[in-house]
C-alpha positions as CSV (number, residue, x, y, z in Angstrom):
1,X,-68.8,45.6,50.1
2,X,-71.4,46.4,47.6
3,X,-70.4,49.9,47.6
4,X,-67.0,49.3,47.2
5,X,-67.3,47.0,44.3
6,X,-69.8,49.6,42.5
7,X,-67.7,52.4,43.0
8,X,-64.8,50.1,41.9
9,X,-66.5,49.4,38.8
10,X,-67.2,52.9,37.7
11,X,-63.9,54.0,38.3
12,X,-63.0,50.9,35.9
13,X,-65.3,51.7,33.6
14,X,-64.5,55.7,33.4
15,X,-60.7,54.8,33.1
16,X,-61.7,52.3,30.1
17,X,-63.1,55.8,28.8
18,X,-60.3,58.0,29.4
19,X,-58.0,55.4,28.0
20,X,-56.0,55.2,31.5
21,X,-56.3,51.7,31.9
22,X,-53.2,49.7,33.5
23,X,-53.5,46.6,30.7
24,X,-51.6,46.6,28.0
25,X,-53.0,45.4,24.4
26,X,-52.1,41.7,23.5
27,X,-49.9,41.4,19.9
28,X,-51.1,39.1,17.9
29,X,-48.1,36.7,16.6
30,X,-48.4,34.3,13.6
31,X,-48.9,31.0,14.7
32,X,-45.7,28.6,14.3
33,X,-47.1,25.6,12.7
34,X,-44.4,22.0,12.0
35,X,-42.1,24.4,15.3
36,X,-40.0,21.2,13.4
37,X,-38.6,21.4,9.8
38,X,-38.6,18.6,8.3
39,X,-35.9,17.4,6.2
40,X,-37.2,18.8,2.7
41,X,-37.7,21.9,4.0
42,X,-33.8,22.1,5.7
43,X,-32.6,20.8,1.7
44,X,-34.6,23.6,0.6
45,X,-33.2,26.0,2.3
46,X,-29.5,25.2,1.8
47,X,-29.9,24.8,-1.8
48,X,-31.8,27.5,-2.2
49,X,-29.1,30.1,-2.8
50,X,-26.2,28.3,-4.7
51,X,-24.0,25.7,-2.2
52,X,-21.2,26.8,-0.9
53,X,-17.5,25.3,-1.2
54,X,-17.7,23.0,1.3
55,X,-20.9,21.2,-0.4
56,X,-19.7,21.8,-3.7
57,X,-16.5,19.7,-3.1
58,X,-19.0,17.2,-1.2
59,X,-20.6,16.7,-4.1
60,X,-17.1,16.3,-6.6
61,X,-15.9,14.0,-4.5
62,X,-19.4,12.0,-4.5
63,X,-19.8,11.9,-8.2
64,X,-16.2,10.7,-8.8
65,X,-16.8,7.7,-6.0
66,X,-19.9,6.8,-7.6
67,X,-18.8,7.1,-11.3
68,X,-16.0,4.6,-9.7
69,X,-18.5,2.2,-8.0
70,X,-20.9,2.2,-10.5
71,X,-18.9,1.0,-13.5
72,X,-17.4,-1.5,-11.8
73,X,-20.4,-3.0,-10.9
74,X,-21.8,-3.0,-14.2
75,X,-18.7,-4.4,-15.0
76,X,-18.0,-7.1,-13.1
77,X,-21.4,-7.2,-11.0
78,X,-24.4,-9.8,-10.8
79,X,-26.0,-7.6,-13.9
80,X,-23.0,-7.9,-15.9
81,X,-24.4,-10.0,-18.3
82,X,-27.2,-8.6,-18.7
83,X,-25.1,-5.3,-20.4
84,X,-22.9,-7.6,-22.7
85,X,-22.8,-6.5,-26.6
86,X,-24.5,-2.9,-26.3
87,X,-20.9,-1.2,-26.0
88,X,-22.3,0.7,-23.3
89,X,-20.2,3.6,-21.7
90,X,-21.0,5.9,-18.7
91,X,-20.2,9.2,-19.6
92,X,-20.8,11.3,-16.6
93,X,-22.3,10.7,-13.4
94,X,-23.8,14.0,-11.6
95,X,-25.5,13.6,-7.6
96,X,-28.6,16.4,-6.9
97,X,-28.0,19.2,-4.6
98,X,-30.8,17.6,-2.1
99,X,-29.1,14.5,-2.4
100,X,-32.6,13.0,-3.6
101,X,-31.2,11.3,-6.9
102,X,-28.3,10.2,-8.7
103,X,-28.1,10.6,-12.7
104,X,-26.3,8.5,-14.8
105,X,-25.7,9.9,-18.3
106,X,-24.8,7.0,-20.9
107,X,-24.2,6.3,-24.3
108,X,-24.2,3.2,-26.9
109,X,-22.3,3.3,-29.7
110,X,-23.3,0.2,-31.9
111,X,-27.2,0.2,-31.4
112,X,-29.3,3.0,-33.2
113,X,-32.1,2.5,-31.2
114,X,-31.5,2.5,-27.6
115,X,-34.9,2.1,-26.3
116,X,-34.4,-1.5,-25.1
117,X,-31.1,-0.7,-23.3
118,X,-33.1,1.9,-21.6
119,X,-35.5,0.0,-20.2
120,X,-33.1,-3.0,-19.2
121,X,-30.8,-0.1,-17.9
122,X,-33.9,1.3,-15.8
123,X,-34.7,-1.9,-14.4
124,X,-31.1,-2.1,-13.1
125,X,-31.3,1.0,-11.6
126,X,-32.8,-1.1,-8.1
127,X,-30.4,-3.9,-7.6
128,X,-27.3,-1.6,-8.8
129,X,-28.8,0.5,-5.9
130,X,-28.9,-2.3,-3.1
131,X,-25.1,-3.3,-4.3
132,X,-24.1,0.3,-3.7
133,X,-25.8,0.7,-0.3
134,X,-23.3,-2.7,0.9
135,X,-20.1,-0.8,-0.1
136,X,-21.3,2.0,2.5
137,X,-20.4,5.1,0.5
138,X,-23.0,7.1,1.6
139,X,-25.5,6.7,5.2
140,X,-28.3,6.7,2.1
141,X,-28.0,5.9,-1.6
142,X,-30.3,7.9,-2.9
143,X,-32.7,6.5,-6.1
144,X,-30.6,6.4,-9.5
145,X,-31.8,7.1,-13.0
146,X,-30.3,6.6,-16.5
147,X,-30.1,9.1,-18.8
148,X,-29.0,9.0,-22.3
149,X,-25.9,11.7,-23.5
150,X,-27.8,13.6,-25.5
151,X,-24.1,15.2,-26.7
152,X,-22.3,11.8,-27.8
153,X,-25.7,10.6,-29.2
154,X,-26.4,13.7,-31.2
155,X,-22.6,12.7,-32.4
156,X,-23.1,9.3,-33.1
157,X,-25.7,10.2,-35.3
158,X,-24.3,12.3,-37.5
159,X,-21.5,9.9,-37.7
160,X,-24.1,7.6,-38.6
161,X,-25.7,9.7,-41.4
162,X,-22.5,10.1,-43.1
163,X,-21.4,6.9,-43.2
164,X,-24.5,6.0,-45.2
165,X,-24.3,9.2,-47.1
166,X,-23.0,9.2,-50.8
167,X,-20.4,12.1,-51.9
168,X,-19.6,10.7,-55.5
169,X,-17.3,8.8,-56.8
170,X,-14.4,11.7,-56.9
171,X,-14.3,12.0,-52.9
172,X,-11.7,10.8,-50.9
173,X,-12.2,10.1,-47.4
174,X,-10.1,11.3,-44.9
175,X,-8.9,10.5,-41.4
176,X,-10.3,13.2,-39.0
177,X,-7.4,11.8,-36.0
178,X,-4.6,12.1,-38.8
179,X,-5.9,16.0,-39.4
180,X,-5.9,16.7,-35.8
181,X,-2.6,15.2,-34.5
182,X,-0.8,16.6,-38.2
183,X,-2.2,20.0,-38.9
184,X,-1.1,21.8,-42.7
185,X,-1.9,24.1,-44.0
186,X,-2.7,24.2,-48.1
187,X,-1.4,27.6,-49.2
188,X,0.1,28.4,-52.8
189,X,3.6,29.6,-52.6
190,X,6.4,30.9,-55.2
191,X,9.1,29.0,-56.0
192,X,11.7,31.0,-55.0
193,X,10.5,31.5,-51.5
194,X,10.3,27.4,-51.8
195,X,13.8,27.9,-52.6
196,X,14.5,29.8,-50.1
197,X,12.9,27.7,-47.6
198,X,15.0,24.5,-48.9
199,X,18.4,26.5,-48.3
200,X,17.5,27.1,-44.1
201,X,16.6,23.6,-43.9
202,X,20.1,22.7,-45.5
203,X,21.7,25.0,-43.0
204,X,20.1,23.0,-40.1
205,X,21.1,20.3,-40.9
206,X,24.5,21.2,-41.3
207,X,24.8,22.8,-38.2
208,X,23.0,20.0,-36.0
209,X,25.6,17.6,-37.6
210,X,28.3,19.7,-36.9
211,X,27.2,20.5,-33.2
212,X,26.9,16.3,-33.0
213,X,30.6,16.5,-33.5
214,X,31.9,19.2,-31.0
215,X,33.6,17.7,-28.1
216,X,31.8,18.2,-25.2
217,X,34.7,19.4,-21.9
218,X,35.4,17.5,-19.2
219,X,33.4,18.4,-16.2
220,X,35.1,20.5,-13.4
221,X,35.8,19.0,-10.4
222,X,37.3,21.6,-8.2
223,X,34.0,23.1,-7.9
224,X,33.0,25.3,-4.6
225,X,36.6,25.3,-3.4
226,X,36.2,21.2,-2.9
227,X,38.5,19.0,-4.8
228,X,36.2,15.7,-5.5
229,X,38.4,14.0,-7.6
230,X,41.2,13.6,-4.4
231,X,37.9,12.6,-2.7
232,X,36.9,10.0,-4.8
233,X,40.6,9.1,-5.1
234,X,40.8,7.7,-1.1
235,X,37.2,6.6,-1.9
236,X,38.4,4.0,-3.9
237,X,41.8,3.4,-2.3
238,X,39.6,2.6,0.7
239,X,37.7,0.2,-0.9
240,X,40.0,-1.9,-2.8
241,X,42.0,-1.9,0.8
242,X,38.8,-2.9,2.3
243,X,38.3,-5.8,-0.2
244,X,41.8,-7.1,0.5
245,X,42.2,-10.6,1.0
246,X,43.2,-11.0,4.6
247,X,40.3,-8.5,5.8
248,X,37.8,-10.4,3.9
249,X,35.9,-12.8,6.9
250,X,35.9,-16.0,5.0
251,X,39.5,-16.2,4.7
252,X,40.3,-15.2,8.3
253,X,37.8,-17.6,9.3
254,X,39.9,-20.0,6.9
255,X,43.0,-19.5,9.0
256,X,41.6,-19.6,12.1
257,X,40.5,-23.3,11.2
258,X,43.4,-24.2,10.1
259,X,45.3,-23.4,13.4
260,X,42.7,-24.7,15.6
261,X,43.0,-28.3,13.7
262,X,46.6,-27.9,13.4
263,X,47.4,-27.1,17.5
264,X,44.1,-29.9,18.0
265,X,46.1,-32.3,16.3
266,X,49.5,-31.7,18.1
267,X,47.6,-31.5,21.4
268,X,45.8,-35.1,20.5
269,X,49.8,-36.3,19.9
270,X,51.2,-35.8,22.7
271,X,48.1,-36.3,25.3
272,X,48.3,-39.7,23.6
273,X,51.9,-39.9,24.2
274,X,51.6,-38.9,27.5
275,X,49.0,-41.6,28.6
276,X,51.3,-44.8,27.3
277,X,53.7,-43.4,29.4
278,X,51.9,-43.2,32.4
279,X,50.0,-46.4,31.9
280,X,53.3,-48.1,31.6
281,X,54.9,-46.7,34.5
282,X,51.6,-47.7,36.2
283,X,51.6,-51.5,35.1
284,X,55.8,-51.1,36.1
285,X,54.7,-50.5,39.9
286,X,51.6,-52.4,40.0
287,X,54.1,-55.4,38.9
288,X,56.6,-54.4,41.3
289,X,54.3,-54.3,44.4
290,X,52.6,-57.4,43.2
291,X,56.2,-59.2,43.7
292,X,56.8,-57.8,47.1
293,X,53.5,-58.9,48.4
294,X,54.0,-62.2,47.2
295,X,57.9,-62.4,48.8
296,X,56.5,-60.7,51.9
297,X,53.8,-63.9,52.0
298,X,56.3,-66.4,51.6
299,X,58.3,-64.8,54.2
300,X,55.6,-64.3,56.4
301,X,54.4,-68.2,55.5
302,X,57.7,-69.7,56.3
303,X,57.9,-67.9,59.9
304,X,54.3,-69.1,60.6
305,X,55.2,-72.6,60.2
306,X,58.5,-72.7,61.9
307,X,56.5,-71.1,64.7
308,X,54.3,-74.2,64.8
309,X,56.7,-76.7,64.3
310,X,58.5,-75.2,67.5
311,X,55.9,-75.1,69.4
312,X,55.0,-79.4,68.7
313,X,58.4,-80.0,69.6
314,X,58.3,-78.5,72.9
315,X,54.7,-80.3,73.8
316,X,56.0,-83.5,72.6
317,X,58.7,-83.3,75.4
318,X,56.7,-82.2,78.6
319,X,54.5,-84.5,77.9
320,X,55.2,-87.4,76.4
321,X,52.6,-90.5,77.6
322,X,49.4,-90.2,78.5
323,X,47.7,-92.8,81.1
């Protein structure tokens, strides 16, 4: 055994050498530490590269529901108050890609320095928060922060300067809406081209008055080989035949009445004729009978007794003493 295992070992040894050995060299791989990504790292990287349509609507249709939920409840809230005379408006309301924070971009017209509103508005940011989780818009609301318009308040401003600004006493203000909705244009031009001008407008007018007055033709009504005025024609014959008196319901329901009370009433008549007659032939018979019973019983009375008295009579003579 000892042999063997020496002889076993050289041989190992001498193909460790000659680099004829059976094992193959273990690769080295990079260890795979968190084999688990966590949820910041998954945000990461799908918003790496820009999001694609489907998460870019996601997002649209999240910023309009919270710009919808949000100034309502600053609205009509349990905050409300707290936001009354600071003309506040909501300008814009934009979600992150990570969906880690909502921004609110506001503005305030009236006060020039908006430091306090900011501070009341980030201490709102919390309970505006819980009030949004109840509505259940999204499985997380995620943290919300207020940020000014830096646009409208840049505006505002200059608006601001220029209303304190002095341009003389020669300047005449003017109304900004008025230029926009009415634009002119102030260029110098000759009279006769004035003239000119003057003479088309004359001619417009003459010709829309005298297109007010042109007849306009009756309206064809054989059109497509169909003529709709026979149409309309049985149309209306078959509605004034169907608003005929004696089809309307009421009145056959009128007439109908009327006979049933009428025959009701002749029926009554004679029914009650009918019945005096046959109570008086009844009381006729029932007087009748009455009268041959009692004849019959005065008959039959009379024979009873002569019966009686017959029979005394013939008692009397067989035996007339008794000792």
């Amino acid at each position: 055994m000892l042999k063997c295992n020496a002889s076993s070992l050289d041989g190992k040894m001498m193909n460790k050498v000659m680099g004829l050995s059976r094992k193959t060299k273990k690769v080295w791989y990079k260890p795979n530490v968190g084999a688990n990504p966590s949820f910041e790292e998954l945000m990461k990287q799908t918003t790496k590269n820009n999001a694609g349509r489907q998460t870019s609507k996601r997002l649209a249709v999240l910023n309009k529901l919270l710009m919808k939920n949000i100034t309502d409840l600053m609205a009509t809230g349990e905050n409300s108050d707290k936001l009354i005379g600071y003309s506040l408006e909501i300008s814009k309301v934009c979600i992150a890609g990570d969906y880690r924070s909502v921004n609110v971009y506001w503005m305030a017209g009236k006060s020039e320095d908006d430091s306090l509103l900011d501070e009341l508005l980030q201490s709102i940011s919390g309970p505006l928060r819980h009030e949004l989780s109840i509505l259940r818009i999204m499985g997380e609301i995620p943290k919300i922060q207020f940020i000014k318009d830096k646009t409208y308040a840049n505006i505002a401003a200059v608006d601001r300067l220029l209303s304190k600004a002095d341009f003389g006493e020669d300047f005449v203000p003017t109304c900004n809406v008025l230029l926009n909705r009415h634009p002119t244009i102030y260029t110098n031009i000759d009279p006769e081209i004035k003239e000119k001008i003057k003479e088309l407008e004359d001619k417009e007018n003459l010709k829309d008055e005298s297109n007010d007055e042109v007849k306009i033709p009756e309206m064809k009504m054989d059109v497509m080989g169909l003529d709709h005025s026979a149409i309309m024609a049985r149309l209306n014959t078959a509605i004034l035949k169907s608003k005929a008196a004696h089809r309307q319901p009421s009145a056959v329901h009128n007439v109908m009445n009327n006979t049933i009370t009428e025959n009701t009433e002749e029926t009554q008549y004679l029914s009650f004729t009918d019945f005096v007659k046959k109570r008086k032939i009844q009381e006729a018979k029932s007087l009748g009978r009455r009268r041959s019973r009692s004849i019959e019983k005065e008959m039959y009375d009379k024979d009873v007794s002569s019966h009686y008295e017959e029979e005394e009579d013939d008692e009397i003579d067989e035996y007339p003493f008794k000792i």
